[in-house]
C-alpha positions in Angstrom: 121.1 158.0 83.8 118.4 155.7 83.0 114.2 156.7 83.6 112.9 154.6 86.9 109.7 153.5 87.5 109.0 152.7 91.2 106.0 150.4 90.6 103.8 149.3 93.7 101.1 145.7 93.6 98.0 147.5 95.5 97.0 143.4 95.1 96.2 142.5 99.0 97.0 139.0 98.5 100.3 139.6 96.7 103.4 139.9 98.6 105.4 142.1 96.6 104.6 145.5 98.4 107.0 147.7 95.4 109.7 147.1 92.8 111.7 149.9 90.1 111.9 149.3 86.5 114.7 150.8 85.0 114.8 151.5 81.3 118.0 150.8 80.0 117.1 151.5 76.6 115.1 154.6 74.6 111.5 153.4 75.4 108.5 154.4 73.6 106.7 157.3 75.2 103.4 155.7 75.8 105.2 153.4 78.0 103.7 153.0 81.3 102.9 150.6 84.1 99.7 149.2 82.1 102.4 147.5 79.7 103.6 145.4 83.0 102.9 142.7 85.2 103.8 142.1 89.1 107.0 139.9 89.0 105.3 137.9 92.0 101.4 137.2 91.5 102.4 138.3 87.8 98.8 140.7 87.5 98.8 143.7 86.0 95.5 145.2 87.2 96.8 146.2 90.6 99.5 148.1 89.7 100.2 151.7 89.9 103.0 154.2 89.9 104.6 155.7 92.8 105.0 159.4 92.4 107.9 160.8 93.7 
């Protein structure tokens, strides 16, 4: 099964609240949510993980 990144905009003026990234193939290991944007106000400051 693939890794999954649930991914949350902490942006107050976006309106993406959370999205999952799943890695379909072998990602490097000092992949994190630093290396992505929001998919709606497209920032990557305001992101953080969601720990399950």
């Amino acid at each position: 099964m693939p890794t999954t990144l649930e991914v949350r905009c902490t942006d107050d003026a976006c309106e993406m609240d959370m999205f999952e990234l799943h890695y379909t193939y072998d990602m490097p290991d000092d992949v994190g949510v630093a290396d992505f944007v929001c998919p709606h106000c497209r920032e990557s400051d305001p992101l953080e993980a969601i720990e399950l």
